[in-house]
Backbone bond lengths (Angstrom), bond angles and torsions (degrees), N, CA, C in turn:
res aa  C-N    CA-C-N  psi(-1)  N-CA   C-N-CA  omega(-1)  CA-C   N-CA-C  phi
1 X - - - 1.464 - - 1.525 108.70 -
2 X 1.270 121.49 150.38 1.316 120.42 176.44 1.342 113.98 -142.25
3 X 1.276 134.67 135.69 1.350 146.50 -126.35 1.503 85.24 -152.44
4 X 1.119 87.03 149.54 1.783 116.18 -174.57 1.952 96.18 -109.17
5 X 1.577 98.76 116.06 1.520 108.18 -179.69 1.331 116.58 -101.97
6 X 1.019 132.16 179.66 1.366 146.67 153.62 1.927 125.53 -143.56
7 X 1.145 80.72 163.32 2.222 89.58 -166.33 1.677 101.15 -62.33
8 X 1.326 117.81 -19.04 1.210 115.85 172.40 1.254 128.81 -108.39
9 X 1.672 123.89 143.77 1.748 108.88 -175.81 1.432 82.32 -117.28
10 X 1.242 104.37 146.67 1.522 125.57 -171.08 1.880 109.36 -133.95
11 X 1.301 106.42 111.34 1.466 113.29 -170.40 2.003 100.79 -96.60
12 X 1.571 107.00 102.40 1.112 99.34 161.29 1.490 152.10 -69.19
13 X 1.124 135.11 154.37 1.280 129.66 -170.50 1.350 117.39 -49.04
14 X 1.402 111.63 -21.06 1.364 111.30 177.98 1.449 123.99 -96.84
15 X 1.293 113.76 -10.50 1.683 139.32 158.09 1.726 103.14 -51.38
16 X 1.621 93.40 -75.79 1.232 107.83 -172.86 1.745 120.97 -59.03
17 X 1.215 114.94 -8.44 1.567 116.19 175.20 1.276 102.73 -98.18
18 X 1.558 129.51 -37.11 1.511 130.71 -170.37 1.596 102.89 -59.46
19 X 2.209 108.74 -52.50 0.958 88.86 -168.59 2.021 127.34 -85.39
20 X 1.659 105.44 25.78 1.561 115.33 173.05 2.095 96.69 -108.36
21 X 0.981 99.19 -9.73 1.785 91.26 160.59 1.516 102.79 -62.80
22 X 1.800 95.22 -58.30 1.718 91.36 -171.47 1.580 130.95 -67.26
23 X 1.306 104.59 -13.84 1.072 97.40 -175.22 2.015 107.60 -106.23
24 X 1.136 114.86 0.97 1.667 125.73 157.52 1.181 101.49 -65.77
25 X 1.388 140.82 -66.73 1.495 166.70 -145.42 1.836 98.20 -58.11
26 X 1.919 104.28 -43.77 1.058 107.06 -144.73 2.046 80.82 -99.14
27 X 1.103 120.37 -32.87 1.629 120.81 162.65 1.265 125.84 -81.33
28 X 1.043 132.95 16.43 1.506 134.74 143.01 1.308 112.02 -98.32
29 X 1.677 120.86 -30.16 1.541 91.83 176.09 1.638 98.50 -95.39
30 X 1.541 133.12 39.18 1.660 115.73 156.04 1.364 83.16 -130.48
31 X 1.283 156.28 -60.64 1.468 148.12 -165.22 1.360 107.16 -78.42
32 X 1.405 143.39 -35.41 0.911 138.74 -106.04 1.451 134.87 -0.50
33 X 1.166 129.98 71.49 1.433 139.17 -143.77 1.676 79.76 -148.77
34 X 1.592 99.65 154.06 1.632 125.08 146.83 1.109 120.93 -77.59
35 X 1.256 130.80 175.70 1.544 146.45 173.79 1.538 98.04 -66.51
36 X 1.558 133.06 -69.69 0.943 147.47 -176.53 1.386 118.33 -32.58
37 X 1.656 117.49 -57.24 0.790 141.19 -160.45 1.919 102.85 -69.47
38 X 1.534 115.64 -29.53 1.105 146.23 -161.40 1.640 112.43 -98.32
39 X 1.708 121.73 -1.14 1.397 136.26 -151.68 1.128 119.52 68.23
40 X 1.189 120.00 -20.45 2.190 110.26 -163.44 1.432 91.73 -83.90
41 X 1.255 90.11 176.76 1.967 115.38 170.86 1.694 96.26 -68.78
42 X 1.427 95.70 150.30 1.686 128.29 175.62 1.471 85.06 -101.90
43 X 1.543 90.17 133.61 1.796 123.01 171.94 1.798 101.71 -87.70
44 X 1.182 90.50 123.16 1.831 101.22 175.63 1.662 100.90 -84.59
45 X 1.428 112.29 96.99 1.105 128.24 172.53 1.827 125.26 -52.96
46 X 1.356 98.68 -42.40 1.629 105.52 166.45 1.497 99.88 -54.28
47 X 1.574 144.50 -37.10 1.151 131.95 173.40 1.919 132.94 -39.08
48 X 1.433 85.44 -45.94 1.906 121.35 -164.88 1.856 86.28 -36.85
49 X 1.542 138.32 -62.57 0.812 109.57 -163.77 1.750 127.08 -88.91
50 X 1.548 93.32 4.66 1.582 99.60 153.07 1.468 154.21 -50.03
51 X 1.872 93.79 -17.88 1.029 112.83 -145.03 1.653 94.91 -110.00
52 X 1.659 98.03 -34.83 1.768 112.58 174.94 2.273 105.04 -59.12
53 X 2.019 105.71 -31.05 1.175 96.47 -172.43 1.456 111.05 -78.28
54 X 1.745 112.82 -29.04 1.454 118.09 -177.65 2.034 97.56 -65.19
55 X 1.189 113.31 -30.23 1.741 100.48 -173.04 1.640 101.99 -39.88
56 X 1.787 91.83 -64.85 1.681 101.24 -170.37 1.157 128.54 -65.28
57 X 1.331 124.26 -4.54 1.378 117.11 156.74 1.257 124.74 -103.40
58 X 1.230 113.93 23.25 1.079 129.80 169.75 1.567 122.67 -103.16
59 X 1.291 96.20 0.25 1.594 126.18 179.58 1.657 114.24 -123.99
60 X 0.870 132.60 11.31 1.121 127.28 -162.81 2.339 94.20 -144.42
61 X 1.720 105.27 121.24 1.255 111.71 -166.24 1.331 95.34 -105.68
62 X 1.671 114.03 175.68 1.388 119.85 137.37 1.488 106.66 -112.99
63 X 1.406 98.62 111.65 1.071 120.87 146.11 1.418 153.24 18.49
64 X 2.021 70.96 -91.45 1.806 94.31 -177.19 1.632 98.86 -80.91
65 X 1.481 124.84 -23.09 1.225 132.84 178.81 1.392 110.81 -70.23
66 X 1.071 123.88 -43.39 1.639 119.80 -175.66 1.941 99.07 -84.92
67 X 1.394 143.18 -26.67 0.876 122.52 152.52 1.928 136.78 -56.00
68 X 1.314 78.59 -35.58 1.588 77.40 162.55 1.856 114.63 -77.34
69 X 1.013 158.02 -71.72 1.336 144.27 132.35 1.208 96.47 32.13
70 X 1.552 105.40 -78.81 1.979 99.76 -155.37 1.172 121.33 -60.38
71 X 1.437 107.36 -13.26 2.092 124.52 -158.93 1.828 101.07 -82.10
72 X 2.018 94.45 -21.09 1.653 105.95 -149.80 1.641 86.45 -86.10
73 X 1.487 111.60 -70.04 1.296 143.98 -161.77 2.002 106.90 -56.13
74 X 1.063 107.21 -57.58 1.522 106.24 -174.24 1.695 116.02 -44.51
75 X 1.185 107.27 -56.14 1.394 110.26 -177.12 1.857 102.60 -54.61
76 X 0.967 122.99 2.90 1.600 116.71 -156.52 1.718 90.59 -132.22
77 X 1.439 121.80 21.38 1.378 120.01 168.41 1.171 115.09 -86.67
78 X 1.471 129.38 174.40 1.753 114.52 159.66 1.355 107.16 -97.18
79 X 1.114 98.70 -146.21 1.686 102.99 166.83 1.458 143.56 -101.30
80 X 1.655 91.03 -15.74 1.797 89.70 162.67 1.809 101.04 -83.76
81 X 1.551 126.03 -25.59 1.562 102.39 175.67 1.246 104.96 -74.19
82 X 1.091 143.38 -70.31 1.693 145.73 -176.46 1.529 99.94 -23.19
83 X 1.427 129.98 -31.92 1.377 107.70 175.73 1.709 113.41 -97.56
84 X 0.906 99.90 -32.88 1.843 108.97 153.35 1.848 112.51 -31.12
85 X 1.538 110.00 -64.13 1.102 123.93 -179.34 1.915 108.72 -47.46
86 X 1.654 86.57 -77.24 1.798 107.58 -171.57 1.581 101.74 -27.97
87 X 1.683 113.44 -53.46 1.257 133.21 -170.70 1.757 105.38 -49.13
88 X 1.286 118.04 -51.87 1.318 118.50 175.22 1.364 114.99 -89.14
89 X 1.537 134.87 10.91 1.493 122.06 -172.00 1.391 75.92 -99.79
90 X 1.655 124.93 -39.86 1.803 107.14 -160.08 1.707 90.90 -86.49
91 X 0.727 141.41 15.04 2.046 123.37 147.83 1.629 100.09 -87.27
92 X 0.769 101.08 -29.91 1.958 99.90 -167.01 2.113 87.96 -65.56
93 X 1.617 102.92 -49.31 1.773 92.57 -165.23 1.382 110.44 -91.02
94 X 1.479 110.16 -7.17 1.549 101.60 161.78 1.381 125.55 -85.61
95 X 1.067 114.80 13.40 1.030 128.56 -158.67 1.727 131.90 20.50
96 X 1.348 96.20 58.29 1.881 121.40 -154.34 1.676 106.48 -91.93
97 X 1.389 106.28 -30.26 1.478 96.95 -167.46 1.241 90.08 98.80
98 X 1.747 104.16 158.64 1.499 113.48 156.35 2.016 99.18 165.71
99 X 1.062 105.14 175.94 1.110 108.49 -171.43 1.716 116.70 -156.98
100 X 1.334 143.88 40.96 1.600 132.04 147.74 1.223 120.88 17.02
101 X 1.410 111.69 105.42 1.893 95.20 -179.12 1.281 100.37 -158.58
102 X 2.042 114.37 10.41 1.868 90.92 165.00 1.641 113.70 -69.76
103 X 1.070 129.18 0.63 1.318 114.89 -174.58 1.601 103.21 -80.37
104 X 1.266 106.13 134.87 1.660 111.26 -156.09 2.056 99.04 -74.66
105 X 1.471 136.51 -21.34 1.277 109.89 151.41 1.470 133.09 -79.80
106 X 1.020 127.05 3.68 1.480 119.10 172.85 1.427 90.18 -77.16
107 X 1.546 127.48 -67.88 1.605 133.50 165.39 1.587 108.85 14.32
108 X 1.636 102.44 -71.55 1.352 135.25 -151.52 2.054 94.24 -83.02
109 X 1.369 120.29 -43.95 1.125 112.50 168.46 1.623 126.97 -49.19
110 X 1.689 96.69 -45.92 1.732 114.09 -175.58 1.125 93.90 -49.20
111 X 1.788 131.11 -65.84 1.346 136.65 -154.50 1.591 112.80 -57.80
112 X 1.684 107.15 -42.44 1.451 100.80 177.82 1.521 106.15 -74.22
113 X 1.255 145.31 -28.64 1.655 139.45 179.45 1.853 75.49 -58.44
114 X 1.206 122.90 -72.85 1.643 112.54 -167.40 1.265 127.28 -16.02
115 X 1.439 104.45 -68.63 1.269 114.40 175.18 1.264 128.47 -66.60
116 X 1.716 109.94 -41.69 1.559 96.30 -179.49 1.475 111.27 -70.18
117 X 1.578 124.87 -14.84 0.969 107.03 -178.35 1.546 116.57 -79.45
118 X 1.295 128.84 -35.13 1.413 127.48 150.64 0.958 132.17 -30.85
119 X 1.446 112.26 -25.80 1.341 110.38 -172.58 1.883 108.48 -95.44
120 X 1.867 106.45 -39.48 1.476 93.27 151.33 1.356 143.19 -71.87
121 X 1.600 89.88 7.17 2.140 87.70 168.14 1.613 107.77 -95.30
122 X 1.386 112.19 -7.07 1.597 110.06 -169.57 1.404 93.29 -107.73
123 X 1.401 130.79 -3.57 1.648 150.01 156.18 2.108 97.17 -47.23
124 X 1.272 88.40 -55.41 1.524 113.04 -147.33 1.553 105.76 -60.96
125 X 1.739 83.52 -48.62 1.437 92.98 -166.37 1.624 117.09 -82.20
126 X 1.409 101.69 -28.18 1.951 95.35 173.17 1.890 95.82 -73.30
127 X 1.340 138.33 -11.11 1.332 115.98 158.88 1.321 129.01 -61.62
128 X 1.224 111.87 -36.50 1.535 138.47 -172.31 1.564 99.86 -66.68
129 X 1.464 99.26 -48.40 1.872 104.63 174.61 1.641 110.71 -62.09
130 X 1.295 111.72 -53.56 1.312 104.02 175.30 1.764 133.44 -59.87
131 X 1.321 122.73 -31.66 0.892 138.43 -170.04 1.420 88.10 -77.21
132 X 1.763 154.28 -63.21 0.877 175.03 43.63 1.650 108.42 97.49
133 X 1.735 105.17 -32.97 1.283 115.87 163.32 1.362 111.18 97.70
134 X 1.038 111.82 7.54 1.782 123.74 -175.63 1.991 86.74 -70.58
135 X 1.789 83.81 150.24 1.398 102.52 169.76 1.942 108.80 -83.39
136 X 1.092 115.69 156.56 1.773 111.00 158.99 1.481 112.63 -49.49
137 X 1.139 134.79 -31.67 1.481 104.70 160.08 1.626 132.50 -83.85
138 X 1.286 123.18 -10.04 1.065 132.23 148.38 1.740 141.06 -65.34
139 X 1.484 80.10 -17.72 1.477 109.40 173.12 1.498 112.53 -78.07
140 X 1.369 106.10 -51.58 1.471 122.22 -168.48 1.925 92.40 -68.56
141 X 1.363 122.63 -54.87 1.338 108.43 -178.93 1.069 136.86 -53.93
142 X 1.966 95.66 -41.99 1.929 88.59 165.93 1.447 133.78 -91.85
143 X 1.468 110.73 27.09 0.791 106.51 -163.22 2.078 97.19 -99.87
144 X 1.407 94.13 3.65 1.653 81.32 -159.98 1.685 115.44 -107.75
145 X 1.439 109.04 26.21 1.541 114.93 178.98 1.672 85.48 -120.73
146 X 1.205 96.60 121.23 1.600 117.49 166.78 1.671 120.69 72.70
147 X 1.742 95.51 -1.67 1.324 91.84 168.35 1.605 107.59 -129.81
148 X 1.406 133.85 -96.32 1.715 124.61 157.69 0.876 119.70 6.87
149 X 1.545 98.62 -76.63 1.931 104.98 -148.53 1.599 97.85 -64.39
150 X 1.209 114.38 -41.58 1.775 119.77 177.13 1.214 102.15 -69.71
151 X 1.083 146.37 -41.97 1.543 132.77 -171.29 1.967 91.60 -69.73
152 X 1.246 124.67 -60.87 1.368 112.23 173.55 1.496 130.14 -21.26
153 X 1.482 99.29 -67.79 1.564 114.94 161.21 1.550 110.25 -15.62
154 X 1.572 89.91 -88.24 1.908 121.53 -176.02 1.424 103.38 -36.35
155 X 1.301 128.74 -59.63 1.371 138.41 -161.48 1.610 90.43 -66.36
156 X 1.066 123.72 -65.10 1.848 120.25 -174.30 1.355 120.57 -65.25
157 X 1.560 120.92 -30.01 1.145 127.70 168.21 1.767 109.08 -66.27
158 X 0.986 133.54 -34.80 1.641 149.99 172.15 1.299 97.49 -61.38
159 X 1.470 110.82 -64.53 1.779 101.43 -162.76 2.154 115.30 -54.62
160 X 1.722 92.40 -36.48 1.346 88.00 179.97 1.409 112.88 -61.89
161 X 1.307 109.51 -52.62 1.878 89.71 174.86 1.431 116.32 -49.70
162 X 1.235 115.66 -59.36 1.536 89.14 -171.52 1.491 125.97 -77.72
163 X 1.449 122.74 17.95 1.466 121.03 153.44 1.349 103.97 -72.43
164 X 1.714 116.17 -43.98 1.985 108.85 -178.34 1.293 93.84 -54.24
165 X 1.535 116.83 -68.30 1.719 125.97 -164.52 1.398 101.20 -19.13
166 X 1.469 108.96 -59.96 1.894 109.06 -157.95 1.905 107.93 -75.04
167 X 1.441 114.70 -16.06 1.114 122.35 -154.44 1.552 98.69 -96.49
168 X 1.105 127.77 -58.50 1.446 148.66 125.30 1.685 103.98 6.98
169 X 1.055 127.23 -72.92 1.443 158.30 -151.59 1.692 93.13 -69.65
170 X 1.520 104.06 -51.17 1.549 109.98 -168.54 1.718 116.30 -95.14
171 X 1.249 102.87 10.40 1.260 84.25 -175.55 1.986 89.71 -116.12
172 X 1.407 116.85 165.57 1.667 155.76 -110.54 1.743 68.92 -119.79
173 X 1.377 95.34 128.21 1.785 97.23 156.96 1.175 126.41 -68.14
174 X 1.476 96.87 147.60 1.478 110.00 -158.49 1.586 102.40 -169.94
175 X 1.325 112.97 171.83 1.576 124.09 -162.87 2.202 84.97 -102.85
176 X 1.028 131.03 -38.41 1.285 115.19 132.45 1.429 146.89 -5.63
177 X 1.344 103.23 -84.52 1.682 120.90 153.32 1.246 114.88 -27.11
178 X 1.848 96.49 -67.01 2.120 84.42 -167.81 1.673 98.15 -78.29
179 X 0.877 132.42 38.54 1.391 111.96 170.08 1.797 107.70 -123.07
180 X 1.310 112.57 -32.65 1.300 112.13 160.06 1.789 115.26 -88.93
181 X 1.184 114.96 24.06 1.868 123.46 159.60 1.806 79.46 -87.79
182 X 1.465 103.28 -80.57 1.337 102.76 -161.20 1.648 112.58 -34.58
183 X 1.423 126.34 -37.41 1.922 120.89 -173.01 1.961 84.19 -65.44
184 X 1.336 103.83 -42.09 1.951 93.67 -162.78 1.069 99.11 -63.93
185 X 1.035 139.00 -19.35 1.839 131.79 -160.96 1.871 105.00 -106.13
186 X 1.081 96.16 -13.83 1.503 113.61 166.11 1.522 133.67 -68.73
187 X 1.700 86.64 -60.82 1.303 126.41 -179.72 2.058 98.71 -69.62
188 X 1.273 128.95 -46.85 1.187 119.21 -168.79 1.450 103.21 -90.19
189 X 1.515 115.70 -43.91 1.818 109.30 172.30 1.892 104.24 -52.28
190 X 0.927 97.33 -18.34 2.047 83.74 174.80 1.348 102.43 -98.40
191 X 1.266 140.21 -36.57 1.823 101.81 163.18 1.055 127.82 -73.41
192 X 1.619 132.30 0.83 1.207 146.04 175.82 1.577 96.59 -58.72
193 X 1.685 99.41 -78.60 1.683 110.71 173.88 1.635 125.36 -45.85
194 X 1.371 115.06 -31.82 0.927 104.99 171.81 1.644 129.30 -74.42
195 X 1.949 105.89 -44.10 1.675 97.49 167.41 1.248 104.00 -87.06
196 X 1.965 138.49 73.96 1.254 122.02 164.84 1.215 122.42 -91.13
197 X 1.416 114.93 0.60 1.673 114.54 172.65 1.364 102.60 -83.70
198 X 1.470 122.61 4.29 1.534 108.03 -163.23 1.733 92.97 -103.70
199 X 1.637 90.38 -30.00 1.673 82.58 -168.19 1.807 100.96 -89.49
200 X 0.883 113.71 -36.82 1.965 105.67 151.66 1.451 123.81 -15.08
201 X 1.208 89.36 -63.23 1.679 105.65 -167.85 1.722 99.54 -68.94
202 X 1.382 112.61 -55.75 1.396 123.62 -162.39 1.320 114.96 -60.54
203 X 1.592 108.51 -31.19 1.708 127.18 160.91 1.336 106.83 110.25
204 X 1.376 107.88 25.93 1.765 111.88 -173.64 1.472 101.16 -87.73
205 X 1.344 116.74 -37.47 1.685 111.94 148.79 1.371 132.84 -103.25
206 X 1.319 120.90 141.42 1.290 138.66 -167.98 1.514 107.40 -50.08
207 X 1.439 139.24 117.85 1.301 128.63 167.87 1.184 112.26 -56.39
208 X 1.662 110.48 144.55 1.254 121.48 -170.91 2.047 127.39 67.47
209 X 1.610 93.61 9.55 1.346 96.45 -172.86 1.305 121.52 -87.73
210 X 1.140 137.05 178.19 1.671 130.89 161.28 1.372 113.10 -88.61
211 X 1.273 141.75 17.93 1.008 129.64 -168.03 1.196 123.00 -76.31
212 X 1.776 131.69 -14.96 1.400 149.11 139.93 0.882 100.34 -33.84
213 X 1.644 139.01 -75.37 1.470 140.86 -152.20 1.663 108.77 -64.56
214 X 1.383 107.51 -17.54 1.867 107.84 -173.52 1.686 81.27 -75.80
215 X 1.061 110.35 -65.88 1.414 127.82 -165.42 1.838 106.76 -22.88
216 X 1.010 94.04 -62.02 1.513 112.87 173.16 1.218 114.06 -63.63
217 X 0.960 143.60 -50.93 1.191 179.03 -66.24 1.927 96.08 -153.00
218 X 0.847 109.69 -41.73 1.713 135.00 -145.44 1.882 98.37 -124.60
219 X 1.608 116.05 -29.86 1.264 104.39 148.77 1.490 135.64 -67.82
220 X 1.399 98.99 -37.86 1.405 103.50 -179.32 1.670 99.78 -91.27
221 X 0.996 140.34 14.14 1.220 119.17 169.33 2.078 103.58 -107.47
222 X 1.376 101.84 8.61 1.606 124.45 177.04 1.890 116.61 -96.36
223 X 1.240 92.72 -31.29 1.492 124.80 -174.02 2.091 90.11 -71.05
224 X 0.618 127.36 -63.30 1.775 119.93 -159.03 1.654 80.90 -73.10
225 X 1.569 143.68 -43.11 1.074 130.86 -157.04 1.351 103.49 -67.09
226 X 1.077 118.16 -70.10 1.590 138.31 -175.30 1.586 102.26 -37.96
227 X 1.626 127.24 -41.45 1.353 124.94 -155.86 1.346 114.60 -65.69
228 X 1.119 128.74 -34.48 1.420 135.98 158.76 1.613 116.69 -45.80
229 X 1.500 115.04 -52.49 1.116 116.88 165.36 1.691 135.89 -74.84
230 X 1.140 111.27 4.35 1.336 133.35 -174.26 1.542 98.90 -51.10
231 X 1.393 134.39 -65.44 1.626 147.12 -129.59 1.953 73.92 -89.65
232 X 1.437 112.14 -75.34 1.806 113.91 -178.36 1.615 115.06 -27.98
233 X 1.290 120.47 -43.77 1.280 129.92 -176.26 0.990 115.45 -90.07
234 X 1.233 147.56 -34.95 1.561 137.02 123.96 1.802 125.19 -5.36
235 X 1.564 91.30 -66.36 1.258 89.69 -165.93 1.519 111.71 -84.74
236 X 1.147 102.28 -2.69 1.699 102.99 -178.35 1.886 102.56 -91.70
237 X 1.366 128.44 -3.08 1.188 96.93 172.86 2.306 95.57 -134.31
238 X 1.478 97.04 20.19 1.540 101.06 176.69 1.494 95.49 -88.89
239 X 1.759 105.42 154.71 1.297 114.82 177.76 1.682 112.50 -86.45
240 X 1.748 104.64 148.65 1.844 89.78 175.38 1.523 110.89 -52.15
241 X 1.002 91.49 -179.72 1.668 122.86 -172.49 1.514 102.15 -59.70
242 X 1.382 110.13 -52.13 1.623 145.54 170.01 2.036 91.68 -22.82
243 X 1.495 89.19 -70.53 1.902 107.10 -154.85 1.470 107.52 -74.36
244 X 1.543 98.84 -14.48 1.782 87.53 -174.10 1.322 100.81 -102.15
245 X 1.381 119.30 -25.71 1.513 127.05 164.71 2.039 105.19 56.75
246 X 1.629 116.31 46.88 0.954 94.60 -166.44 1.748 81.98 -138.07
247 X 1.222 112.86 162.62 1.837 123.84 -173.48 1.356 109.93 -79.20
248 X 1.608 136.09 -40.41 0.975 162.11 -167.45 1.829 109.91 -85.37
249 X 1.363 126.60 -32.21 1.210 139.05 154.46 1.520 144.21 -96.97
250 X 1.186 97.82 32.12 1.653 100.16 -177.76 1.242 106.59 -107.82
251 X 1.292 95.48 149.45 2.031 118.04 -166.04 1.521 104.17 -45.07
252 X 1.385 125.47 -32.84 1.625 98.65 -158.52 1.847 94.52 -102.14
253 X 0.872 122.44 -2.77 1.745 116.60 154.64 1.522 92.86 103.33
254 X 1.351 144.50 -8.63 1.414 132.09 -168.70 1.716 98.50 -76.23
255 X 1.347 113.27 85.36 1.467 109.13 -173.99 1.677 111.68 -80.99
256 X 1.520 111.24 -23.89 1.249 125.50 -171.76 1.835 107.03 -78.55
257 X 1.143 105.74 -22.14 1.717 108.36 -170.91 1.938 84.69 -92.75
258 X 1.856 102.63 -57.54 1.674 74.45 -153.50 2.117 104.13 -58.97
259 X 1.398 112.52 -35.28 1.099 99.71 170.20 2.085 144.82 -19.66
260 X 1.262 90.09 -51.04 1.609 135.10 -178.76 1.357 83.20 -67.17
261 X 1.334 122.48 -77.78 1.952 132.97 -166.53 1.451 107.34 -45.48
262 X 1.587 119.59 -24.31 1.430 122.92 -133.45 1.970 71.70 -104.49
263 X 1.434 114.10 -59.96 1.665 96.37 -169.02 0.922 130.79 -85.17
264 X 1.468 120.02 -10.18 1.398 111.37 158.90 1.469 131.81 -87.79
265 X 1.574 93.56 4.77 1.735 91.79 164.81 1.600 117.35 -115.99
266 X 1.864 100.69 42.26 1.511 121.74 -177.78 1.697 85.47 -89.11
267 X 1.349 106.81 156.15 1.245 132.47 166.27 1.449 113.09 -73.06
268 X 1.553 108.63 120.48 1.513 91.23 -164.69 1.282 134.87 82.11
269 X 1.201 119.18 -0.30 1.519 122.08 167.02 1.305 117.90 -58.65
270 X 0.848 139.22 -56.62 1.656 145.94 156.85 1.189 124.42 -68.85
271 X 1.323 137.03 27.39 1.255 142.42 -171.36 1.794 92.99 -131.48
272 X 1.710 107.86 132.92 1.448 110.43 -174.64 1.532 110.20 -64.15
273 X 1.210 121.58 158.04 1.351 111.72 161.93 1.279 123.40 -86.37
274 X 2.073 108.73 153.14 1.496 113.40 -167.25 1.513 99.17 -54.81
275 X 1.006 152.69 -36.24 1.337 159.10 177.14 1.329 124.72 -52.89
276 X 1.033 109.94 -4.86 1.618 112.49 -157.09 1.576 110.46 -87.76
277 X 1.648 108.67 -30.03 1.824 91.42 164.23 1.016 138.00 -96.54
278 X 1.465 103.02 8.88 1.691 106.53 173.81 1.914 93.56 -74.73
279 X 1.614 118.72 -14.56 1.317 89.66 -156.64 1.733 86.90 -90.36
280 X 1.175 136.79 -28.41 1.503 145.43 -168.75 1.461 104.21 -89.88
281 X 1.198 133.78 -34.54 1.519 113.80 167.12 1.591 114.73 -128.12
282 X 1.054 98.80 117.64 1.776 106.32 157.44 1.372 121.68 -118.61
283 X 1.847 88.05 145.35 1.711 96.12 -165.66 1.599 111.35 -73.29
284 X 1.605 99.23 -18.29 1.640 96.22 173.00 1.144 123.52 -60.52
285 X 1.615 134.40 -37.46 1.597 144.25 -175.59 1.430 98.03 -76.90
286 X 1.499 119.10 134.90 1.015 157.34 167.30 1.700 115.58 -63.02
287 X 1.667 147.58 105.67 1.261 118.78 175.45 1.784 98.75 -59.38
288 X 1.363 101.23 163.32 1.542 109.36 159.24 1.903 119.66 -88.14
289 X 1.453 99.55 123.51 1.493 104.71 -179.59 1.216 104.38 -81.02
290 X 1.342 115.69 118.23 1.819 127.72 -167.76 1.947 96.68 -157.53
């Protein structure tokens, strides 16, 4: 499938209320408490089925309108988009599947389908507990192998990209810039690959598709870029020598000298230990008379 993006992700009001239904839903049956009651914003519940009408029109095109667009716009590409394009019109007519996703917001889209969908399977499962008759603390325990504790993960692993995403976003072009796009486009195609049984299952990729292999595909073609920059990016987020204060980590690599430096300028290195004549004389052993 291929979806028409933009540089901005925009969370609507009706996103943002569905997903404080779910997460009230999921603190009344372990606190029984409201949102309110808890400091956050109260979810306007008369909303909830607003949010099922914004899905479907959010799925539903014109057509004849976006063909005209394409008739206007194509001729007016250059040549790295025109092959961008070609590249996705022949998955669209082979009907192959495929999926585009170094551009660092689609990235940022995948992660939120991630999460919210984690978050309606850990929806699912404190229902399943309740119905089941479990108390809220029984609830709260099973709820945290394969559903919680992973939605925790997901949810914190998400937020850091999009603190780079926004940070990234704001800073002034520069030969800088594209090199930390490239760590973000790195950095988000590897949690992609890493939860891909989740997005398999969840149906965000096509069964039986290649859309893993782009994925991959798009790391290692990140991997020769970055390698040059490897030693700069290191040192721009390693601590001095000063902060890590350790023999084994200092910038100029002589690990064997500072090592060497490090024990003989221990306190006491050359001084016997208090222990040492219980191990050389005992009053129990006898000398031998010879």
């Amino acid at each position: 499938m291929v979806r028409r993006t933009t540089d901005n992700f925009t969370i609507s009001e009706e996103m943002r209320n569905e997903a404080l239904i779910q997460i009230e839903n999921i603190c009344m049956l372990m606190c029984g408490s409201l949102l309110a009651t808890l400091g956050m914003p109260a979810p306007n519940r008369s909303m909830h089925d607003a949010f099922n009408r914004e899905f479907q029109r959010e799925h539903h095109f014109d057509q004849t309108n976006l063909a005209k667009r394409v008739r206007t716009i194509v001729p007016l590409l250059n040549a790295e988009q025109k092959n961008v394009y070609d590249s996705i019109m022949q998955v669209v007519d082979d009907e192959t599947g495929g999926l585009y996703f170094l551009d660092a917001p689609d990235l940022l889209k995948a992660l939120n389908w991630l999460t919210a969908w984690q978050l309606e399977t850990t929806v699912k499962r404190v229902e399943q507990q309740q119905r089941n008759g479990k108390d809220a603390f029984e609830t709260r325990n099973n709820i945290q192998v394969f559903a919680a504790q992973k939605l925790s993960i997901i949810y914190g692993e998400r937020t850091i990209y999009y603190v780079f995403y926004k940070f990234v976003r704001s800073l002034p072009d520069s030969a800088e810039k594209q090199v930390l796009q490239q760590v973000l486009s790195f950095y988000g195609a590897h949690l992609v690959i890493k939860y891909s049984a989740v997005f398999y299952r969840g149906g965000y990729f096509r069964e039986n598709s290649q859309q893993l292999d782009l994925y991959e595909q798009g790391i290692l073609g990140l991997l020769p870029l970055l390698k040059d920059e490897a030693i700069a990016l290191v040192d721009a987020i390693a601590p001095s020598d000063f902060i890590l204060n350790s023999p084994l980590g200092m910038s100029d690599g002589n690990v064997y000298q500072h090592l060497q430096r490090t024990i003989v300028s221990t306190p006491g290195v050359y001084e016997r230990l208090h222990w040492w004549r219980d191990v050389n004389f005992k009053d129990y052993l006898k000398r031998a008379k010879l």
